[in-house]
C-alpha positions in Angstrom: 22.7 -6.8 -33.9 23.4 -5.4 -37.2 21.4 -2.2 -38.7 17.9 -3.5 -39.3 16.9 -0.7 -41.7 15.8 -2.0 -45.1 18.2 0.9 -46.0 21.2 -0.9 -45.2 19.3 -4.6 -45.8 18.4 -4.4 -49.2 21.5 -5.2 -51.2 19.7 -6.1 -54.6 17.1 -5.0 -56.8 13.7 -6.6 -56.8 12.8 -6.1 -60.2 15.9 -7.2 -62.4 18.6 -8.5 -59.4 21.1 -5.8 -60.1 23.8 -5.5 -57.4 23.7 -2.2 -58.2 20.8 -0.8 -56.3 22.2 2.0 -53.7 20.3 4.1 -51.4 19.4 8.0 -52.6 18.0 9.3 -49.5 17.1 8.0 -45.9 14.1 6.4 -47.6 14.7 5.1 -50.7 17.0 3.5 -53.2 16.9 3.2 -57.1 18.5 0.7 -59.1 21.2 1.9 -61.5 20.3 -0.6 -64.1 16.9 -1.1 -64.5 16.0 2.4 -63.2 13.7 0.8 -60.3 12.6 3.2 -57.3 12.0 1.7 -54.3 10.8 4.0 -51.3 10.6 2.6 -47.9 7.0 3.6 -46.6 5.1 2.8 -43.4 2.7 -0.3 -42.8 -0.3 0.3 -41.2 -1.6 -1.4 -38.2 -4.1 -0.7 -35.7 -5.1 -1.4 -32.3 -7.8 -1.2 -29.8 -8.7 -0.1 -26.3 -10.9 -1.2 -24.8 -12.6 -0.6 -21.3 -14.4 -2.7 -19.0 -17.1 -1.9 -16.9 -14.3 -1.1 -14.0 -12.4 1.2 -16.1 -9.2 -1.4 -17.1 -7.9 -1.3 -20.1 -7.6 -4.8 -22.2 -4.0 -6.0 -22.9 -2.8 -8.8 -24.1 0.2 -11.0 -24.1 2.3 -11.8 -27.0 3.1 -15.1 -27.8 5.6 -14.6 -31.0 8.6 -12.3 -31.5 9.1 -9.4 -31.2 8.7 -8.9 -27.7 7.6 -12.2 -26.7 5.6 -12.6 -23.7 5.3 -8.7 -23.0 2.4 -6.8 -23.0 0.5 -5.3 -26.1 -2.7 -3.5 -26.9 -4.7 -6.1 -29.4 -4.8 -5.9 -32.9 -2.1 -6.3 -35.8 -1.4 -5.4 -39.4 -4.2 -4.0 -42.1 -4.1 -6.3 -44.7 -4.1 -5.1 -48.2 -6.8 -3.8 -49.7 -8.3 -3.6 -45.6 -9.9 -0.7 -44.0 -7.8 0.3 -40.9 -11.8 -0.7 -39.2 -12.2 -3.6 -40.6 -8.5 -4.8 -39.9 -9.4 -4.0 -36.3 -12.4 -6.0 -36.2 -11.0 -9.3 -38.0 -8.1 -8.9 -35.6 -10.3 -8.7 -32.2 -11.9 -11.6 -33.5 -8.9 -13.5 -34.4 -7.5 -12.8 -31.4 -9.8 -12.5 -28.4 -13.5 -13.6 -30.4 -14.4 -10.2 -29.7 -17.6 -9.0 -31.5 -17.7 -5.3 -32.3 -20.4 -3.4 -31.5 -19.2 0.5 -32.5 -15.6 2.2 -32.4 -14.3 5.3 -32.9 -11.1 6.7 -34.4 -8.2 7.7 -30.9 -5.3 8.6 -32.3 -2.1 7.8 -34.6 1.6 7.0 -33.4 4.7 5.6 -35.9 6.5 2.6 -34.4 9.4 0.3 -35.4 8.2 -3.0 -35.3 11.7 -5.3 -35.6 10.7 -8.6 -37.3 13.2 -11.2 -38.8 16.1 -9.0 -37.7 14.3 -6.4 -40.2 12.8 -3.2 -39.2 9.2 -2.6 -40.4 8.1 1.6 -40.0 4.8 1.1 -39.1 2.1 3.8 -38.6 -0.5 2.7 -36.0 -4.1 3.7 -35.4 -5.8 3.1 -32.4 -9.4 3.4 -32.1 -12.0 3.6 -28.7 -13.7 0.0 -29.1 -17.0 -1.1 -27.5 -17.4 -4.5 -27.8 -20.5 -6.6 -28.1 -19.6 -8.2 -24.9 -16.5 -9.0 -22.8 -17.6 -12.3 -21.9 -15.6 -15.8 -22.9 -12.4 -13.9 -24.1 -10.2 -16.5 -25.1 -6.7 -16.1 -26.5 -5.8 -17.0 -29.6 -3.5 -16.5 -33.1 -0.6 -14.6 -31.8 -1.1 -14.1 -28.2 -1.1 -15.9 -25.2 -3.2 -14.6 -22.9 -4.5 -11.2 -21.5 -5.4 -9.0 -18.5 -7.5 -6.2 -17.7 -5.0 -3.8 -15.6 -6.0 0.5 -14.9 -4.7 2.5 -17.4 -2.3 4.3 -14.4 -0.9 0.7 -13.2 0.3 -0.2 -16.5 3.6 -1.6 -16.4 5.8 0.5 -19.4 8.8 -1.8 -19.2 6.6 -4.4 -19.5 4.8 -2.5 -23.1 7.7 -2.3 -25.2 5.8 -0.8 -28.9 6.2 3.3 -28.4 3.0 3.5 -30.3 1.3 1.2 -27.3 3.0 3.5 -24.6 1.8 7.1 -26.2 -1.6 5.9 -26.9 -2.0 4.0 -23.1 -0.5 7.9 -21.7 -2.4 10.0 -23.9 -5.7 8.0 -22.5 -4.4 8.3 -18.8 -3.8 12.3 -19.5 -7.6 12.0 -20.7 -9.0 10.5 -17.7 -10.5 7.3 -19.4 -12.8 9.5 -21.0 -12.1 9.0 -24.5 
């Protein structure tokens, strides 16, 4: 697969179309004739965790690409002009009909998120979720199902997002108690 980074995909300049549009640094390129500056930045996205009353941790499946049929914690991008919260609770809804009851801010982690053979830098927020209830989850949008599965039996071949692995270890080296 060739280099996804939008370093070595972008080839012309949004603004004006110049060919003439070459990288200056890792993260950025500037067109030489309209004087456009381009800096490649970080989405957001978020996710949650949440807990049952047994202590297992909610994942889902994915039902699109990347990663197709893998695990993932829900959520998904913050839309423009979104809160990271608010992006959190429109996805649990959109995804699971999950109702939000309270969350709290757990933790940040950058992941590359590989879509359309281009890379997306993402920086994603997880936040502690207690949900309004856990009954008559059904899967929808993007995914394809879920399980509830113990934070230490979670399968990490079968998470592939770094983000997902670091916040699913950092709440196993917290005991659940987050």
């Amino acid at each position: 697969m060739p280099d996804s980074n939008p370093i070595n995909v972008f080839k012309f300049c949004p603004k004006c179309g110049s060919e003439n549009f070459p990288a200056i640094s890792k993260r950025s390129l500037k067109c030489a004739s309209c004087g456009f500056h381009y800096f490649i930045n970080s989405s957001t996205a978020v996710a949650g965790i949440v807990i049952n009353t047994k202590g297992e941790l909610l994942l889902t499946r994915r039902a699109i690409q990347p990663h197709f049929g893998m695990l993932d914690l829900p959520g998904g991008f913050v839309d423009p002009g979104e809160s990271a919260e608010n992006a959190l609770i429109r996805e649990l809804k959109e995804e699971l009909g999950i109702e939000v009851e309270a969350m709290e801010y757990f933790g940040s982690a950058p992941n590359e998120y590989i879509y359309s053979e281009f890379t997306v830098f993402t920086l994603d927020l997880a936040y502690c979720v207690k949900p309004v209830s856990l009954e008559g989850l059904k899967p929808m949008d993007d995914i394809s199902g879920f399980e509830f599965v113990l934070p230490e039996k979670v399968d990490f071949n079968e998470l592939p997002a770094i983000s997902m692995q670091y916040f699913v270890r950092q709440l196993i080296n917290k005991n659940g108690n987050y």
